[in-house]
C-alpha positions in Angstrom: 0.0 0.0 0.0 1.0 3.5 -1.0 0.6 7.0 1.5 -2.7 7.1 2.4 -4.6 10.6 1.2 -7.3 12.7 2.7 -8.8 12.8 -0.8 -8.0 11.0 -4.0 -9.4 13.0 -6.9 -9.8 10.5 -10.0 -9.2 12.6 -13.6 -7.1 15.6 -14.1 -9.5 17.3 -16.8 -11.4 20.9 -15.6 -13.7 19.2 -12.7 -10.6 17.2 -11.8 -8.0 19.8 -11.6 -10.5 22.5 -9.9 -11.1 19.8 -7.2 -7.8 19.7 -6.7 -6.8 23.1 -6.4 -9.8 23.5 -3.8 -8.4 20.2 -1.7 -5.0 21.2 -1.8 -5.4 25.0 -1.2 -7.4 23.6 2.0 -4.4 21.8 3.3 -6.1 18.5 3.0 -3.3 15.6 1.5 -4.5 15.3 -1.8 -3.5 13.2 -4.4 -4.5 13.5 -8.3 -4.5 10.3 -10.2 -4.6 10.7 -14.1 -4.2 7.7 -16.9 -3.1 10.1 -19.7 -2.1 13.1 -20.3 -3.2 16.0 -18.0 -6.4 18.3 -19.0 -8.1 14.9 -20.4 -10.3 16.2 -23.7 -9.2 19.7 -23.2 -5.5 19.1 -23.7 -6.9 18.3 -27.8 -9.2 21.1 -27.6 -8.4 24.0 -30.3 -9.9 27.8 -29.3 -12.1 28.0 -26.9 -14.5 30.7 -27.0 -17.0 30.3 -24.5 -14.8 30.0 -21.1 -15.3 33.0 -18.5 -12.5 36.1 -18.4 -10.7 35.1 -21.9 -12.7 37.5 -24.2 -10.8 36.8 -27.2 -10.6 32.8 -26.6 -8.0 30.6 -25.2 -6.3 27.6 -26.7 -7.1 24.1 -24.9 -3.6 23.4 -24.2 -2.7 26.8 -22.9 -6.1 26.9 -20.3 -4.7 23.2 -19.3 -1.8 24.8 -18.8 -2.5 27.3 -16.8 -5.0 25.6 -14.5 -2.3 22.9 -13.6 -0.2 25.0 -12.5 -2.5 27.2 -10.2 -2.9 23.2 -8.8 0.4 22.9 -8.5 1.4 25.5 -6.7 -0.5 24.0 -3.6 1.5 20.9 -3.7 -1.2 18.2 -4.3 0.4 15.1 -5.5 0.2 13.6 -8.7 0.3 10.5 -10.1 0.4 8.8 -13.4 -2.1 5.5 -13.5 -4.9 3.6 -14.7 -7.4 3.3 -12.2 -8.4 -0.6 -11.8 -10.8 -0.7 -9.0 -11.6 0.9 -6.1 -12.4 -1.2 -2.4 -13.6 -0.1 0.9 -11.6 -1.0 3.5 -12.9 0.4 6.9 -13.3 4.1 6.9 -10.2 4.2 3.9 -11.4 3.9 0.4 -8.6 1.7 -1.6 -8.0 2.8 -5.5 -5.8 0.4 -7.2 -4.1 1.3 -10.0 -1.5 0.2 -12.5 1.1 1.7 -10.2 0.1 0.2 -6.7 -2.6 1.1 -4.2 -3.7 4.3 -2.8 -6.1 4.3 0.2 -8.0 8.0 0.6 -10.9 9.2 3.4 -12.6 10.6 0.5 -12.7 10.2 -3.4 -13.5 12.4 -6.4 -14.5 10.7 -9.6 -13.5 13.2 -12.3 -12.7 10.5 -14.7 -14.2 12.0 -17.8 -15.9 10.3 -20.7 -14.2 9.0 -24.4 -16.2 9.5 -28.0 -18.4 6.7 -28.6 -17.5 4.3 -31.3 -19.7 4.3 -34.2 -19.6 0.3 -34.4 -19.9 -0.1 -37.9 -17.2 -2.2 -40.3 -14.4 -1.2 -40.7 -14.1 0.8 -38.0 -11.1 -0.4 -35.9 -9.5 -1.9 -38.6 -8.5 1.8 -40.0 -8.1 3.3 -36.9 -4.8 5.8 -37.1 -4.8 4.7 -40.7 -7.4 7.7 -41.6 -10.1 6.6 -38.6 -9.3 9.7 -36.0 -11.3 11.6 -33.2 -8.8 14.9 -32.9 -8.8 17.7 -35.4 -5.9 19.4 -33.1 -3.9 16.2 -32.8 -4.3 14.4 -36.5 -5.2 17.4 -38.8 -1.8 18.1 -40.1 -1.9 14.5 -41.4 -5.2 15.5 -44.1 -3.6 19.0 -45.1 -5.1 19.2 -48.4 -7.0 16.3 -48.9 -10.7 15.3 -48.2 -12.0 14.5 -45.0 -15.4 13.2 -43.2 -16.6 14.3 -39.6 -19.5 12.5 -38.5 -21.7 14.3 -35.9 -23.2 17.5 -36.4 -23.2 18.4 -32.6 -21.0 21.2 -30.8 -17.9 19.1 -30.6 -18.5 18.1 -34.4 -18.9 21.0 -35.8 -16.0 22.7 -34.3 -14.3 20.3 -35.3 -15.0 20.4 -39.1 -13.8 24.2 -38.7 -10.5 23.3 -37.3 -10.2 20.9 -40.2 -11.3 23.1 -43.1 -8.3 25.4 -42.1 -6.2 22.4 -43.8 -8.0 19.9 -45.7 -8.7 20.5 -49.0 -12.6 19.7 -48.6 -14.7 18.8 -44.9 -17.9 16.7 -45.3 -20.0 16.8 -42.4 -22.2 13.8 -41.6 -25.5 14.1 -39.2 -27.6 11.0 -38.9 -30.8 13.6 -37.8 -32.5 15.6 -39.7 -30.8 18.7 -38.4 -27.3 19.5 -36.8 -27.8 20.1 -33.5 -24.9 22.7 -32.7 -25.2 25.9 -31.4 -26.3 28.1 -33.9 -23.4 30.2 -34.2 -21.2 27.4 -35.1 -23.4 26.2 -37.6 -23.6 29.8 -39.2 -20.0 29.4 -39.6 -19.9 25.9 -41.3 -22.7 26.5 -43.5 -20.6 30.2 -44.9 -17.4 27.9 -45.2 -16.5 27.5 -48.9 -15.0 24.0 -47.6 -17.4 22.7 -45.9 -20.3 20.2 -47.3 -22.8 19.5 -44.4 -24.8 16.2 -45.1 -28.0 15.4 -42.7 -30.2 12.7 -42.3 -27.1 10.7 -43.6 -25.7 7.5 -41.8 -22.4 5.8 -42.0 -22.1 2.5 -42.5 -18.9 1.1 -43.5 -15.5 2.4 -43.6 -13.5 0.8 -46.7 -9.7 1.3 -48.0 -6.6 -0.8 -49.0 -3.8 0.6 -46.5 -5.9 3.5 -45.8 -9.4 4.9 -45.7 -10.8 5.5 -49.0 -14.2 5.2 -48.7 -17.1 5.8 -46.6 -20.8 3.8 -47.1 -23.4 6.1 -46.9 -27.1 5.7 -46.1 -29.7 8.3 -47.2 -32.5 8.1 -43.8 -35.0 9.5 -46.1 -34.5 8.1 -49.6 -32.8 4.9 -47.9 -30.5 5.0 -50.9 -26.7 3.9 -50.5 -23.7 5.4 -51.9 -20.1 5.8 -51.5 -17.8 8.7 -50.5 -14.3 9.0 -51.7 -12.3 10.2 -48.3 -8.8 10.4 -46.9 -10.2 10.3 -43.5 -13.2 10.4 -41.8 -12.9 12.3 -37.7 -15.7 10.5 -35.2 -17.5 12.7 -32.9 -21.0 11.8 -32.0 -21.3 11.6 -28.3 -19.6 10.3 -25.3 -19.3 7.5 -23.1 -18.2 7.9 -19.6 -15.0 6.0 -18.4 -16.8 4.2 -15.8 -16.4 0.5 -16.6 -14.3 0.0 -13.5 -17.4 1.2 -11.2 -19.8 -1.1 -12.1 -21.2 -2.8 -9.3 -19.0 -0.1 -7.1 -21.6 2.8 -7.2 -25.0 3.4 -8.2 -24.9 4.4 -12.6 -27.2 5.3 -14.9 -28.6 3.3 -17.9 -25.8 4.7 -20.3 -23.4 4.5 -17.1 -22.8 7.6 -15.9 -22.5 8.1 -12.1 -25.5 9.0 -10.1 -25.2 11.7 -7.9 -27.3 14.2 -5.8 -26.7 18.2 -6.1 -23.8 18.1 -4.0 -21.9 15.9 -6.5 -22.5 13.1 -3.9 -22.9 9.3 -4.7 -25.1 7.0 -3.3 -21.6 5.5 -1.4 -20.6 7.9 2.1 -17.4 10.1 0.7 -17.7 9.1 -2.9 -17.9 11.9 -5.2 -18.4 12.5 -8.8 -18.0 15.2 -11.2 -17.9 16.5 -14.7 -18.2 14.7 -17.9 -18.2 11.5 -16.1 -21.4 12.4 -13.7 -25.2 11.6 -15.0 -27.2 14.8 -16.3 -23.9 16.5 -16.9 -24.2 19.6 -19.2 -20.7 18.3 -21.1 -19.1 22.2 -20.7 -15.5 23.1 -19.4 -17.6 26.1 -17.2 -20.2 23.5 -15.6 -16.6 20.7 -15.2 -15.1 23.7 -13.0 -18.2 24.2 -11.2 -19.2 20.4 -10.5 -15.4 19.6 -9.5 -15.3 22.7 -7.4 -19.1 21.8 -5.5 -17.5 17.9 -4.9 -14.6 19.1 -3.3 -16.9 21.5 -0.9 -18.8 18.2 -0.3 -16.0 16.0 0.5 -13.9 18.9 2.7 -17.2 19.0 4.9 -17.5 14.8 4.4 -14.3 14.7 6.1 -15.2 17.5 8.6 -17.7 15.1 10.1 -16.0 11.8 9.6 
């Protein structure tokens, strides 16, 4: 067994790393376990236009950046490893990772969600052979050539902007009738000379030799297939919460996000959630902040009384 923690805050992204920084600046022995890289989704996150007291935008990187090392600077601890399981043991709460075991009074699960798979052929066979999910990270690879983004939501159409600053042509692909993104993105996508927005349009097979060259298309309203000469197609239709290791741990919803109450509180006495990861979250860096901030309140005054 590891040092044992006051809290042990699960995810570095915004609700994470704003736990943390309210833990740590409270003197309670914190420790901050992330499997990745730090800043989780915002790390790949290109402008960002809608965060509080940046009014001309901030990159994700750079907001990462600066939010870690506000952490930092009250000395929580920070570890690199994938989160396994987590045990009660007596009043400690036992997280064991792929580095060894941690026990904390208190937990934060701040543990994100990953984009959901579309599931159709072809799929993980191309994957980081033209299959990608990160306009920031892979764009450079598709400068100049033509490129698919499936999902006409907030995250998808930002992304086709990012990419129409290098590919050649963007094709934007929305099963539903309508995108669903706020409306000043899609004012932007639809005046882009690059972009081609396709609804009511399903994907349904990624083909190639080495590479992606093709997507299948389905037409929802004519019901007509067809194919679509590509160089990559970007997947960004939703989330899935990273919670498969807290199944039959605490209380999740039917798509597996963790329950909790107002107070970011789980069913389970100092188990917390927050963020992406938590049911009914509103999927915004703002509302990450505020949930991560309002579980680490909860578990200060958890421990208060324990």
């Amino acid at each position: 067994m590891n040092d044992s923690f006051d809290i042990i805050i699960i995810g570095s992204g915004p609700a994470g790393l704003a736990a943390g920084l309210y833990t740590s600046r409270s003197k309670l022995h914190t420790l901050i376990l992330e499997r990745e890289s730090f800043g989780g989704k915002l790390s790949n996150r290109d402008l960002i236009e809608n965060y509080p007291s940046y009014p001309d935008g901030i990159l994700g990187p750079e907001l990462v950046s600066r939010m870690l090392d506000q952490v930092i600077n009250y000395r929580p601890e920070i570890q690199l490893g994938e989160v396994g399981s987590i045990q009660i043991n007596g009043k400690d709460k036992v997280v064991e990772t792929s580095f060894g075991e941690y026990a904390g009074s208190a937990i934060i699960i701040a543990g994100g969600a990953h984009n959901k798979a579309l599931r159709v052929p072809g799929e993980q066979e191309f994957l980081d052979r033209g299959v990608f999910h990160c306009a920031t990270c892979d764009g450079p690879k598709f400068t100049d050539k033509v490129v698919a983004v499936v999902g006409g939501g907030d995250a998808g159409i930002t992304e086709g902007l990012l990419l129409s600053k290098l590919a050649a042509k963007v094709v934007i692909i929305e099963m539903l009738p309508k995108c669903t993104a706020i409306k000043i993105l899609q004012e932007r996508a639809f005046s882009n000379p690059r972009i081609e927005i396709k609804c009511s349009t399903k994907v349904e097979g990624i083909l190639g030799e080495e590479t992606v060259q093709w997507i299948k298309l389905l037409d929802m309203k004519t019901h007509l297939r067809s194919n679509l000469q590509v160089d990559g197609i970007l997947i960004y239709t939703g989330l899935e919460p990273n919670t498969n290791y807290l199944r039959g741990f605490v209380p999740l919803d039917n798509e597996g996000y963790v329950l909790v109450n107002k107070k970011m509180e789980t069913k389970i006495p100092g188990i917390f959630a927050a963020g992406d990861i938590r049911h009914d979250s509103a999927w915004q860096i703002a509302t990450a902040v505020g949930d991560g901030a309002t579980a680490a309140i909860s578990a200060e005054r958890f421990l208060a009384k324990n």
